[in-house]
C-alpha positions in Angstrom: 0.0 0.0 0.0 2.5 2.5 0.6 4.0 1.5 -3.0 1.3 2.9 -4.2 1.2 5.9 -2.5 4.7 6.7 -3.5 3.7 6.2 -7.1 0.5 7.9 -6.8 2.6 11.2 -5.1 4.7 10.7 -7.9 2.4 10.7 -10.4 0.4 14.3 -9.1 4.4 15.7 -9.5 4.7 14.6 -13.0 1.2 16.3 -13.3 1.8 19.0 -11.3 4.8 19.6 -13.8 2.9 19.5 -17.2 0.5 22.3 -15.1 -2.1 19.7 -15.2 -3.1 20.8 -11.6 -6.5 19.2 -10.9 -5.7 15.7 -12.2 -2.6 16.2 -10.2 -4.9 16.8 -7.0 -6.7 13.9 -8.0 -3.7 12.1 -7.2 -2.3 13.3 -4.3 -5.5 13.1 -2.4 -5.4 9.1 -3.7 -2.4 8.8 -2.1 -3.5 10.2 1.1 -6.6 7.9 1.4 -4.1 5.1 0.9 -1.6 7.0 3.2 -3.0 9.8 5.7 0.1 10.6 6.9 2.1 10.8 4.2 3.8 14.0 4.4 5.0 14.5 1.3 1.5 13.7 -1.1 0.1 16.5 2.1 2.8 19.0 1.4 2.5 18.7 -2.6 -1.1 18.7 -2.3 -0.7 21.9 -0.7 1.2 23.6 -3.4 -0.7 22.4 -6.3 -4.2 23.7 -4.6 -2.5 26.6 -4.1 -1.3 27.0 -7.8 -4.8 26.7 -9.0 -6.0 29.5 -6.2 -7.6 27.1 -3.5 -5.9 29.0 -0.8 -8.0 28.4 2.0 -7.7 24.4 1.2 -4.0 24.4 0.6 -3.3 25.8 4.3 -5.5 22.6 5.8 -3.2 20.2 3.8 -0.4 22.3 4.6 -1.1 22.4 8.5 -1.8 18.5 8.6 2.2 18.3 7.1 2.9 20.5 9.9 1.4 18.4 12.5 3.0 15.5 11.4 6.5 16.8 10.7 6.9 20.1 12.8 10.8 20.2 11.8 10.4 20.5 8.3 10.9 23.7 6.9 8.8 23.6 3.7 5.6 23.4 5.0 5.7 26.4 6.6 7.1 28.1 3.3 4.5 27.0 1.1 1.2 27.7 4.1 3.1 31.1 3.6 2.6 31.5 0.1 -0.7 30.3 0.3 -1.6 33.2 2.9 0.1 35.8 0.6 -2.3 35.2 -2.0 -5.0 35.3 0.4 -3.6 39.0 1.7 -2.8 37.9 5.0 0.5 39.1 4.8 1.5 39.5 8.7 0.5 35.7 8.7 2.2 34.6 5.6 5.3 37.1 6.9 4.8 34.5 9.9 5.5 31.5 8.6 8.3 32.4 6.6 9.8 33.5 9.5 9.2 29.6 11.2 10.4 28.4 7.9 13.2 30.1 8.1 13.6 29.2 11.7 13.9 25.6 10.8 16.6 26.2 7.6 18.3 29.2 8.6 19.9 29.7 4.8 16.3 29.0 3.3 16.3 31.6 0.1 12.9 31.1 -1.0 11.5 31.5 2.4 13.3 34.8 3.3 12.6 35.9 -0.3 8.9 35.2 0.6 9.3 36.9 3.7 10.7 39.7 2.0 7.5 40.0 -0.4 5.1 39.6 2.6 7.2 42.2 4.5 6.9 44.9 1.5 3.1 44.2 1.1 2.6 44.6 4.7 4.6 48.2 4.1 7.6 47.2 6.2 10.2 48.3 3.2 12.9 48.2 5.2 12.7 45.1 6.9 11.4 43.4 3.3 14.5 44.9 1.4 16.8 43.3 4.5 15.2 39.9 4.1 15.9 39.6 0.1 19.9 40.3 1.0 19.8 37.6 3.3 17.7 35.4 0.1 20.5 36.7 -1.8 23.1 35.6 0.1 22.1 32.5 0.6 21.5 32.2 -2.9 23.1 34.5 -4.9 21.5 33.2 -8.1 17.9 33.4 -6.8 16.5 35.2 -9.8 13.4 36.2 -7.9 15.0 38.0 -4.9 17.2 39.7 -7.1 14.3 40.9 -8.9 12.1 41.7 -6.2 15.2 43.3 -4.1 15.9 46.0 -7.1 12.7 46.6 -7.6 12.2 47.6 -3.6 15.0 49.6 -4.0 14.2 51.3 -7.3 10.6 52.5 -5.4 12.7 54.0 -2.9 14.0 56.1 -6.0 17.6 54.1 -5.5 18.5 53.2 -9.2 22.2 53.0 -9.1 21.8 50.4 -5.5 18.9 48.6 -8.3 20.8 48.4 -10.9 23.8 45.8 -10.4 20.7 43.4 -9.3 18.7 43.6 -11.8 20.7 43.7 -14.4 21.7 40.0 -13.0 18.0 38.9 -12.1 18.0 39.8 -16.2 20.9 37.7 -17.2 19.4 34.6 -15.2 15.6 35.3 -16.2 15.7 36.9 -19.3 11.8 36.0 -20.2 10.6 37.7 -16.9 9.2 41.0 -18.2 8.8 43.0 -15.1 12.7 42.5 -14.6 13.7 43.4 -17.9 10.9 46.8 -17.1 12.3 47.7 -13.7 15.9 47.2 -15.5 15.2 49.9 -17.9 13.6 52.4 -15.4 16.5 52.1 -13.1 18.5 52.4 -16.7 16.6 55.6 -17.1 16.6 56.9 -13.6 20.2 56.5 -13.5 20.3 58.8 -16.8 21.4 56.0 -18.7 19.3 57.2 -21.3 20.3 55.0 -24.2 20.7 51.9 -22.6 17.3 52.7 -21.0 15.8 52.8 -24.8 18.0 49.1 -25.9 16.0 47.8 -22.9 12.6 48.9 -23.8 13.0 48.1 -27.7 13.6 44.8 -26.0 10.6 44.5 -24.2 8.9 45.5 -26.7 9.8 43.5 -28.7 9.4 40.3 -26.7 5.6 41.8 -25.9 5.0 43.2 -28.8 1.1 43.6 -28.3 1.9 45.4 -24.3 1.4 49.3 -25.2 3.4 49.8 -21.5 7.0 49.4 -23.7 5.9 51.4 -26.3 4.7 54.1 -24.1 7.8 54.4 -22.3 10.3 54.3 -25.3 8.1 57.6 -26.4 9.2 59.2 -23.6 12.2 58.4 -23.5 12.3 59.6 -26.9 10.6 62.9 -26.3 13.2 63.4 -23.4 15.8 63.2 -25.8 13.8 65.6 -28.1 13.7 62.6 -30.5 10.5 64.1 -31.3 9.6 62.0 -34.7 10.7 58.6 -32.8 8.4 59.7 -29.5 5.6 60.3 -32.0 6.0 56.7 -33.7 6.6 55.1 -30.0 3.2 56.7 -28.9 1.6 55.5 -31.7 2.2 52.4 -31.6 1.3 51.6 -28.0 -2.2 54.2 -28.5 -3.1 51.6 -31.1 -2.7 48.7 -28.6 -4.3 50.9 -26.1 -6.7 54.2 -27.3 -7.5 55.2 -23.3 -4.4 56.5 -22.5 -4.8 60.2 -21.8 -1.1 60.4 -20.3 0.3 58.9 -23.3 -2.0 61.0 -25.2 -0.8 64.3 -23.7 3.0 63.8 -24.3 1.8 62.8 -27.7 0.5 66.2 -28.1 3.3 67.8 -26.9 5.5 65.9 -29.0 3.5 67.0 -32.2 3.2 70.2 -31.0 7.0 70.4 -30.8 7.6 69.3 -34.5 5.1 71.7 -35.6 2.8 69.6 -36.1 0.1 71.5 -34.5 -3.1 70.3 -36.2 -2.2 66.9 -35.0 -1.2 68.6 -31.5 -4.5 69.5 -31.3 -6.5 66.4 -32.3 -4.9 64.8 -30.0 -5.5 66.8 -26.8 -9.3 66.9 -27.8 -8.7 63.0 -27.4 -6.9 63.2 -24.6 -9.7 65.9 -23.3 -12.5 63.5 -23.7 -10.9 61.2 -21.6 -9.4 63.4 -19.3 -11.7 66.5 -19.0 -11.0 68.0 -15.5 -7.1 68.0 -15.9 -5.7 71.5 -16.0 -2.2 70.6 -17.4 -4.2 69.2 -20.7 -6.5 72.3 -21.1 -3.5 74.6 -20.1 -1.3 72.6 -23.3 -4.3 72.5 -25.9 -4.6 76.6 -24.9 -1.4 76.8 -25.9 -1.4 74.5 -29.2 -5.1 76.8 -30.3 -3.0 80.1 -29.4 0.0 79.3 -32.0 -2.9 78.6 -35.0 -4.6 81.8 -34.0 -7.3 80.6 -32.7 -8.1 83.0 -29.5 -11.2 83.1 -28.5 -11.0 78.6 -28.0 -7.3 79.4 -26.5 -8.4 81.8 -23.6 -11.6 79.2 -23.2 -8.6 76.4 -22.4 -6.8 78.4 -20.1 -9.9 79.7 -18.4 -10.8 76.2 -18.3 -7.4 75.5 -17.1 -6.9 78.1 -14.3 -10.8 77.4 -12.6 -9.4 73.5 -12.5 -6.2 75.2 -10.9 -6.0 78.7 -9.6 -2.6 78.3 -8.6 -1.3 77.6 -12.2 0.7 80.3 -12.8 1.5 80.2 -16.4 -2.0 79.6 -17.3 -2.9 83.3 -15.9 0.1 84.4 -17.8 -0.7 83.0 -21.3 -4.0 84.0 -20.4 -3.2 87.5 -20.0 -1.5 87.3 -23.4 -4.6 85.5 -24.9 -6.5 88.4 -24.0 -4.4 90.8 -25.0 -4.3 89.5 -28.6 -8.3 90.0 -28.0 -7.6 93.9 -27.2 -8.9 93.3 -23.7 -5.9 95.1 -22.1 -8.1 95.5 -18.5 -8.6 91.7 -17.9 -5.0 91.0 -19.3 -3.5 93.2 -16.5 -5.5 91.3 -14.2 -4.3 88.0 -15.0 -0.6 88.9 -15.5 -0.8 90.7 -11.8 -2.1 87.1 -10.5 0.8 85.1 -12.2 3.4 87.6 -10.9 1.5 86.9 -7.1 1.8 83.0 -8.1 5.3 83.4 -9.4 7.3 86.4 -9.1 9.5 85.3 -12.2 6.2 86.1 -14.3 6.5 90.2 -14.9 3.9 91.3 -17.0 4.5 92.5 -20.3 2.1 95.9 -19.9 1.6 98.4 -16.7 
């Protein structure tokens, strides 16, 4: 009888392996009717109702392996996983910790402590535990990963770097590495390497607009103007709600002169964004440099009730109206950008 267990256990792996996860259940539970106690068939069983999002079960098979074998480190490791997906991340954060208690140099359990510590908002404690994964296993792809990106929110991209750039070169068909390599690229002004990395992506994901998006600007901050237009494009026509995307678009277009384009484009970006004061302030400007006045001072009206304290609104306002030979409400504007920002004299007394 416990032959068959064994090959029953063995079978759910071999399942559990070709992602077959419910057949692989199937089997494990077999071998548990055969063998109760059979820590092994308990613990997989665990992990593979855990892979297909049976949480709550998992952490009764995984607390039966406990029981049985209290010593064993892996139990606890995977009843933690199981409780990250579930949001209990003080409790998952827990059990990594016995886990880790039980195999001091465990690198998946501190790297799952780490990710239960960051989700619980404990970054420091979170970024300490993925050292310790990485030094228990420096090739641990995931704690590399997870440890730049910790360190890349904390806006440190030259710490990120050197660990991402090696969670890359050991996973190189994990997207969000290759992304958060190419921010901390970026943030590090390593501005061409930054645009290798995305072309990359991009082309690895080729229907994600997120690449495409972020090669534009990157582009546009290298006033690569006709490339940040192409870039945008592309990733609008995976993805048309994108008023962000949208808006540097503009700009972009704007900035090769290619106003009438400049302008479709914010009345996009308008529709989907109509209470933002940065769009209506841009379009103003886009409608004053074709002429058209009367729509311009609409914008930055538009643009300075969403926000009074937007200086240059008030300015270009004032200039807006001046074009309209209404000297008196000019004056009145330009006086409130000067109040907002000193550095804004007005062109008239």
């Amino acid at each position: 009888m416990a032959h068959e267990a064994v090959r029953l256990n063995q079978r759910g792996l071999d399942l559990v392996h070709k992602k077959e996860y419910e057949q692989a259940i199937a089997s494990f539970r077999e071998a548990l009717r055969i063998q109760p106690e059979y820590w092994d068939a308990l613990d997989n069983l665990g992990k593979a109702l855990e892979a297909v999002g049976k949480d709550a079960e998992a952490i009764v098979a995984l607390d039966k392996a406990i029981a049985i074998a209290p010593e064993k480190a892996a139990a606890y490791a995977d009843k933690g996983m199981a409780l990250f997906q579930e949001g209990k991340y003080e409790e998952a954060a827990a059990c990594y910790r016995q886990a880790i208690e039980h195999h001091q140099d465990f690198s998946e359990a501190q790297n799952g402590l780490g990710a239960s510590l960051l989700h619980a908002g404990k970054k420091d404690e979170a970024i300490a535990a993925f050292r310790s994964s990485i030094t228990s296993n420096p090739r641990n792809a995931d704690a590399l990963g997870n440890l730049g990106a910790a360190l890349l929110a904390e806006d440190k991209a030259a710490e990120a770097l050197p660990f991402l750039r090696r969670a890359y070169s050991l996973r190189p068909d994990w997207p969000d590495v290759l992304e958060n390599y190419a921010a901390a690229l970026d943030q590090n002004g390593q501005t061409h390497e930054a645009i290798a990395s995305y072309h990359k992506l991009a082309s690895k994901h080729p229907d994600q607009p997120a690449p495409w998006a972020q090669l534009g600007y990157l582009y546009y901050k290298s006033k690569r103007y006709g490339q940040a237009v192409s870039a945008f494009g592309r990733s609008l026509a995976l993805k048309q709600d994108q008023p962000e995307v949208l808006l540097t678009l503009a700009v972009a277009q704007a900035d090769q002169g290619k106003l009438d384009d400049a302008i479709r484009s914010y009345e996009k970006c308008i529709a989907l964004k109509p209470d933002d004061a940065n769009v209506r302030f841009n379009y103003g400007n886009a409608l004053f440099h074709i002429g058209k006045y009367q729509d311009s001072a609409t914008q930055y009206r538009e643009a300075v009730r969403l926000n009074p304290s937007l200086a240059h609104a008030h300015y270009n306002l004032g200039m807006t109206l001046l074009r309209l030979s209404d000297a008196k409400s000019a004056q009145s504007e330009f006086a409130e950008a000067h109040r907002l920002d000193p550095s804004l004299n007005p062109p008239i007394k």
